[in-house]
N, CA, C and O of each residue as an XYZ file, in Angstrom:
456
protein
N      -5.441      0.711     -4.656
C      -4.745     -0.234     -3.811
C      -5.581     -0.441     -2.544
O      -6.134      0.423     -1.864
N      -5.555     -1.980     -2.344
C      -6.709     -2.179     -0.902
C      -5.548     -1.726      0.426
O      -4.353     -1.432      0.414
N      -6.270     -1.808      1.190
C      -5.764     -1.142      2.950
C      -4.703     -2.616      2.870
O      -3.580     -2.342      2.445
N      -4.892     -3.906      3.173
C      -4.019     -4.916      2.951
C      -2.379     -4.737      2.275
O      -1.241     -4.828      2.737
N      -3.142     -4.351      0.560
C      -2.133     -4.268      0.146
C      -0.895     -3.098      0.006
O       0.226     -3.257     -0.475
N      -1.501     -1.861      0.602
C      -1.081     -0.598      1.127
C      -0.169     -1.285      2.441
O       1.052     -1.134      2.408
N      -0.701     -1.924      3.415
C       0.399     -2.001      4.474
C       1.369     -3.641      3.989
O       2.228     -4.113      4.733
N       1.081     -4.107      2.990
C       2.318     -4.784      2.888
C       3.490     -3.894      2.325
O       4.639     -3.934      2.764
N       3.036     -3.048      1.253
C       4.285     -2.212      0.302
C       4.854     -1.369      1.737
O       6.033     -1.211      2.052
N       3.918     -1.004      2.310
C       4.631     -0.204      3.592
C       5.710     -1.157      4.693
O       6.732     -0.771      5.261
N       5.248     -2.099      4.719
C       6.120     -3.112      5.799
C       7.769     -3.546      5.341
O       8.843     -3.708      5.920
N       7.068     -3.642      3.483
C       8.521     -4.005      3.024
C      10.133     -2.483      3.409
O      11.355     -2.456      3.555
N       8.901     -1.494      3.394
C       9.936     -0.097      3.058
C      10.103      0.082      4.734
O      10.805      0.970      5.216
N       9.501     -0.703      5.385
C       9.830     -0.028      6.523
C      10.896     -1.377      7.115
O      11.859     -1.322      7.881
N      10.415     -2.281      6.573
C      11.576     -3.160      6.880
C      12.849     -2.965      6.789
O      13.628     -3.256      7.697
N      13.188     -2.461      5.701
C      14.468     -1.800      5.411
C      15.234     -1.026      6.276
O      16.441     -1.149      6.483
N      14.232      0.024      6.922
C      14.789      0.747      7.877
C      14.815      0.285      9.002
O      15.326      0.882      9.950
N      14.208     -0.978      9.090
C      14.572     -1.688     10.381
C      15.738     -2.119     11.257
O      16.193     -2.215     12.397
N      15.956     -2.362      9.629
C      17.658     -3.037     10.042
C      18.565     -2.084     10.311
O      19.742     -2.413     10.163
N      18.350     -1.084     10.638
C      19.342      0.415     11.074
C      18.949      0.795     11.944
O      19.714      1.659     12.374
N      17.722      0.606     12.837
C      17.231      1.744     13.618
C      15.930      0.643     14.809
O      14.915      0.069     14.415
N      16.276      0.673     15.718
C      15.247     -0.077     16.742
C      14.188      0.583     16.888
O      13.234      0.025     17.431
N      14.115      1.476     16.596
C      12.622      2.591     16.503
C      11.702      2.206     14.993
O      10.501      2.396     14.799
N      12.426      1.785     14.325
C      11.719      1.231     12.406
C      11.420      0.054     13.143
O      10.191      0.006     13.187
N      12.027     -1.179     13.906
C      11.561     -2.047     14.056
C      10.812     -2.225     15.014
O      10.168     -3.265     14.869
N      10.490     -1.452     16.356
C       9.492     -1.461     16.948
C       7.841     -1.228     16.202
O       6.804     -1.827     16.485
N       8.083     -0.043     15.081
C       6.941      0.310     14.207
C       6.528     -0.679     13.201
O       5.432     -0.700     12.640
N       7.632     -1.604     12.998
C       7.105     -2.601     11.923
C       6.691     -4.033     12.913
O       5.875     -4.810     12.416
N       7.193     -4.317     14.129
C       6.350     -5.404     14.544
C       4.587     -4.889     14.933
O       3.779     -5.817     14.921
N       4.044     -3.499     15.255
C       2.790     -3.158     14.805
C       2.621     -2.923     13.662
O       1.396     -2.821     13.594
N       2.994     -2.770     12.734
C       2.029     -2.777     11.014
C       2.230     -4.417     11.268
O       1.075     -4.829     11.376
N       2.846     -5.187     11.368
C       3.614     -6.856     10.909
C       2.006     -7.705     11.583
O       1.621     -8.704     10.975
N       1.191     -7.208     12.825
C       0.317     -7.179     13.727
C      -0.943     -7.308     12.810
O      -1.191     -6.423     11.991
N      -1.720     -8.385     12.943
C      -3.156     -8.956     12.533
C      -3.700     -7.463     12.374
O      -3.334     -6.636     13.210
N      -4.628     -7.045     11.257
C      -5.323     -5.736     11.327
C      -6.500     -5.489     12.371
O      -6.936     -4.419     12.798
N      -6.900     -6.845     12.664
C      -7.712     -6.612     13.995
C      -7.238     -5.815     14.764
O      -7.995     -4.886     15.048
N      -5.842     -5.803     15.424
C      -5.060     -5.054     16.310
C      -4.372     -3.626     15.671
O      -3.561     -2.829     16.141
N      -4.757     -3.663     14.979
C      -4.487     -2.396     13.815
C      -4.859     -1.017     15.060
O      -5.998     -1.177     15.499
N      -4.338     -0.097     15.511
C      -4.812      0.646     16.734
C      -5.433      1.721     15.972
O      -5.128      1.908     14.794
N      -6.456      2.577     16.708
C      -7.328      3.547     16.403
C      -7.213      4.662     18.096
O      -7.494      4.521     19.287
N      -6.723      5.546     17.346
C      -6.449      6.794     17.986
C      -7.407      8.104     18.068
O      -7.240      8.930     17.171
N      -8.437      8.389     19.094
C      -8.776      9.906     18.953
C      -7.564     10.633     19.552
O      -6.655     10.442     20.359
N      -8.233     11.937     18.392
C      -7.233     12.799     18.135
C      -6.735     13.683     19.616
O      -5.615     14.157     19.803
N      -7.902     13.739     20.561
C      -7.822     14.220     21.847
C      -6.288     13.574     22.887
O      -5.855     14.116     23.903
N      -5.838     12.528     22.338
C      -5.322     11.802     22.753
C      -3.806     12.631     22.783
O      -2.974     12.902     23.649
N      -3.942     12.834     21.503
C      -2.424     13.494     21.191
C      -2.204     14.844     22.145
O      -1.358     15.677     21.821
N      -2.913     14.986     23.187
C      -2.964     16.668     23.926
C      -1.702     15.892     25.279
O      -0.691     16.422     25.740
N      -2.202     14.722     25.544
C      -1.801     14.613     26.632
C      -0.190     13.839     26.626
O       0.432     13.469     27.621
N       0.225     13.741     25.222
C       2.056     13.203     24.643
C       3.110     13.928     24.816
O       3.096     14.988     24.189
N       3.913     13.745     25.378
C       4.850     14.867     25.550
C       6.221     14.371     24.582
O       7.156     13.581     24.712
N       5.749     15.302     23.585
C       6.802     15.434     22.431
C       7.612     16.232     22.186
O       7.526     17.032     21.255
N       8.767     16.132     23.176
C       9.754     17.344     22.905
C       9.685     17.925     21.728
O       9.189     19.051     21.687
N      10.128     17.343     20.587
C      10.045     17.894     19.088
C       8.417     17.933     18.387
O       8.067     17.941     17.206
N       7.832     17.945     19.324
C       6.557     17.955     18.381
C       5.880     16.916     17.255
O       4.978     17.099     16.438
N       6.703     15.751     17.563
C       5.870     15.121     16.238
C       5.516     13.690     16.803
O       6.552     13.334     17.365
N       4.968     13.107     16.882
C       4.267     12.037     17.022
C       3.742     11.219     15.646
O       3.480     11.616     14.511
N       3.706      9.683     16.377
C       3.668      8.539     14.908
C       2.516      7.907     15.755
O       2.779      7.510     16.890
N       1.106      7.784     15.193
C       0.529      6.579     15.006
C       0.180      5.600     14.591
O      -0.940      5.734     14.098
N       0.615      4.458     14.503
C       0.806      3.258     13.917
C      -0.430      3.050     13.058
O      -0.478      2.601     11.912
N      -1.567      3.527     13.956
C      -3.196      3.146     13.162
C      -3.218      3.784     13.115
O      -2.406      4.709     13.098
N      -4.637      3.612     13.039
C      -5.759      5.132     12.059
C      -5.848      6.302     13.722
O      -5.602      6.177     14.921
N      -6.272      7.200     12.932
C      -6.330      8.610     13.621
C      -7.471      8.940     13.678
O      -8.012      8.868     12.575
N      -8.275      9.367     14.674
C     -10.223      9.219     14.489
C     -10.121     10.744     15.372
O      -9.352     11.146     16.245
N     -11.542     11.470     14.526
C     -11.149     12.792     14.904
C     -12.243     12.973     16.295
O     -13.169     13.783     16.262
N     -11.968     12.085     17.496
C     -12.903     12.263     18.520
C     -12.086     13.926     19.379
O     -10.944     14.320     19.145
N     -12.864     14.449     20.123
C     -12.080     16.007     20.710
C     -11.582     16.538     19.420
O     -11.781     16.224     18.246
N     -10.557     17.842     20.270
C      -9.726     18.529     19.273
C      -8.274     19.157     19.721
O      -8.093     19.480     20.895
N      -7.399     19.290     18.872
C      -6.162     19.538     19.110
C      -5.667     20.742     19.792
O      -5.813     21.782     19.150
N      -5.114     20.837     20.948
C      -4.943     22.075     21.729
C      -3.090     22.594     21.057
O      -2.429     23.564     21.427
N      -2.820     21.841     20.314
C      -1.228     22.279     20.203
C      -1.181     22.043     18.498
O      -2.009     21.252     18.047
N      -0.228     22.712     17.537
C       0.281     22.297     16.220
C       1.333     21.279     16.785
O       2.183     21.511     17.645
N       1.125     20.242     16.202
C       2.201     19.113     16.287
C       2.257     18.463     14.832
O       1.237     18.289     14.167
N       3.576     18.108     14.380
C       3.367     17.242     13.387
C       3.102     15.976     13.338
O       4.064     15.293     13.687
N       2.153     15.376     13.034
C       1.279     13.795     13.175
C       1.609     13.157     11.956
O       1.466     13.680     10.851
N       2.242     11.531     12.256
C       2.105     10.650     11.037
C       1.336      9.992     11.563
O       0.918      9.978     12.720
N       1.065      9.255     10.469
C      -0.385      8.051     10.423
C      -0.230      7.268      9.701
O       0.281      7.423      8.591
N      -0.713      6.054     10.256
C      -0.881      5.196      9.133
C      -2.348      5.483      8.311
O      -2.392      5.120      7.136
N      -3.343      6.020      8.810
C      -4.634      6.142      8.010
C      -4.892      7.852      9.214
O      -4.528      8.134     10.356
N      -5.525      8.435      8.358
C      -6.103      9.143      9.029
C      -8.094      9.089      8.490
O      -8.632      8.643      7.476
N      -8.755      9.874      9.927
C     -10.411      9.927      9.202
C     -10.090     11.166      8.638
O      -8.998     11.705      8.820
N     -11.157     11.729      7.836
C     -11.225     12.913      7.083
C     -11.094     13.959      8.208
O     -10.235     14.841      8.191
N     -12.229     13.760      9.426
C     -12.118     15.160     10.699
C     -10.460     15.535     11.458
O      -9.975     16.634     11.727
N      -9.834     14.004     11.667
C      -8.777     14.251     11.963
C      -7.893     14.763     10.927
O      -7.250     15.724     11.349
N      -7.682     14.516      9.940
C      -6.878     15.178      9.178
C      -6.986     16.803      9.013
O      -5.994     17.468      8.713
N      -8.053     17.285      9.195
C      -8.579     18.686      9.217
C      -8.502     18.956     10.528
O      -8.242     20.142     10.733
N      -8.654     18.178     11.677
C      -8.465     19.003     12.707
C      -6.845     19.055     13.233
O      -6.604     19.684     14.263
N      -5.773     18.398     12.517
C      -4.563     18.695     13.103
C      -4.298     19.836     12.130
O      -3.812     20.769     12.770
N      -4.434     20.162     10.719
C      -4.139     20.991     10.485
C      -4.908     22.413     10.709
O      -4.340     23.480     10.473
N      -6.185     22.339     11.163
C      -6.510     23.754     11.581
C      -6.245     23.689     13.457
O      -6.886     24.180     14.386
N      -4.963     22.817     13.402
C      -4.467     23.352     14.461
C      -2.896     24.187     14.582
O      -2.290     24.789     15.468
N      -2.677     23.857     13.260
C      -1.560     24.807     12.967
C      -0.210     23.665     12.475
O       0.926     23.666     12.000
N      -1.267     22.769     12.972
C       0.089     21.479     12.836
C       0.599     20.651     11.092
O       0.239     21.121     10.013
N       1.381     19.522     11.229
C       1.274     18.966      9.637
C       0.854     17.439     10.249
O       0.976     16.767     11.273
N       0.285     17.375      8.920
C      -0.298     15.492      8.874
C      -0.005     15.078      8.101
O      -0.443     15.755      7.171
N       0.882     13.771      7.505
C       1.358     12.754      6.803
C       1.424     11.493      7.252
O       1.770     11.081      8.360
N       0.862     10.592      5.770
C       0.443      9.547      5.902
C       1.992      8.721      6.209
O       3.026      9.011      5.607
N       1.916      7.939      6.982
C       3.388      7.250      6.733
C       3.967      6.832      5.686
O       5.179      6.911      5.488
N       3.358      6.477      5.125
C       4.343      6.135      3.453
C       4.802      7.535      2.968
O       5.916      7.593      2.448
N       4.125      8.581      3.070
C       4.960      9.370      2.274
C       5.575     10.146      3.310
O       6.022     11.172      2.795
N       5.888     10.098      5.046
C       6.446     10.412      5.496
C       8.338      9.454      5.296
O       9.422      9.991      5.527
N       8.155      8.287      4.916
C       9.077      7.699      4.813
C      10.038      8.167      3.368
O      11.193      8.518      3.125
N       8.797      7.930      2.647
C       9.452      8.757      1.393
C       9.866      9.919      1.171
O      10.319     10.237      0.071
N       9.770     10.817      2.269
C      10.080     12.388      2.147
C      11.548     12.635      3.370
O      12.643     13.172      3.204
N      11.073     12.127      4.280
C      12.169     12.628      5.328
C      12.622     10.916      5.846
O      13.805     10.589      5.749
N      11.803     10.122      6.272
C      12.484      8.690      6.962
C      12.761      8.833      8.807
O      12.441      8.009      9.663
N      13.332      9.933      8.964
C      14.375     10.156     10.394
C      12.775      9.793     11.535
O      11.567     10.029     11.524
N      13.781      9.106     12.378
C      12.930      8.904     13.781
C      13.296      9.666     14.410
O      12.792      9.488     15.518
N      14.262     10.945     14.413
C      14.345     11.444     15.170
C      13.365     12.779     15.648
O      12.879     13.713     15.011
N      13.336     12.470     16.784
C      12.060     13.008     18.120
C      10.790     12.820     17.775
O       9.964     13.733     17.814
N      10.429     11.220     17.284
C       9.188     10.902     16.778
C       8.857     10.207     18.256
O       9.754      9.740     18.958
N       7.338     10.198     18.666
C       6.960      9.602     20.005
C       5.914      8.791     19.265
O       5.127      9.339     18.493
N       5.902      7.399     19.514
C       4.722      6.557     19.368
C       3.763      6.524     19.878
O       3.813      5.918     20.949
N       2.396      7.092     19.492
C       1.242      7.003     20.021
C       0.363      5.714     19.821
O       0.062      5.429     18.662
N      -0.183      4.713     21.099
C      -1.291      4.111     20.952
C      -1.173      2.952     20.972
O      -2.160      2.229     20.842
């Protein structure tokens, strides 16, 4: 499946949860967003979020610039290979958003990064 057609199947499932939750629809007017504007996150970034619950959503890709001072759980829409290895040898979990939707869904104490 191309990157295109990966974030349409994602837009439709997240659409869904839109209509319940102003936090699904804030996240789907960025996927809904030209891929030019598609956001790109180093991972250093995530040190300075203050996530009561620990978990943070980035809409884009995840780029493994620095390194993670805390385990937090990170969704993504894409991660690079370094970032994906460096949140988990930080103690933390990483999931791609589609199968974060498919496994749990809840926004609750998710912080939007980026």
């Amino acid at each position: 499946m191309s990157g295109s057609e990966k974030r349409r199947a994602l837009c439709i499932k997240v659409r869904r949860m839109a209509k319940r939750s102003r936090f699904w629809a804030a996240v789907l007017r960025h996927l809904e967003a030209s891929s030019r504007r598609m956001r790109a996150v180093n991972i250093y970034r995530l040190n300075g979020v203050d996530a009561p619950a620990g978990k943070v959503l980035v809409v884009g890709k995840l780029l493994g610039g620095g390194s993670l001072k805390r385990p937090l759980k990170v969704v993504a829409f894409d991660f690079s290979d370094a970032a994906y290895r460096k949140v988990l040898e930080a103690g933390g979990e990483a999931y791609y958003l589609e199968e974060y939707i498919d496994k749990d869904g809840s926004s609750k104490g998710l912080v939007i990064v980026g």
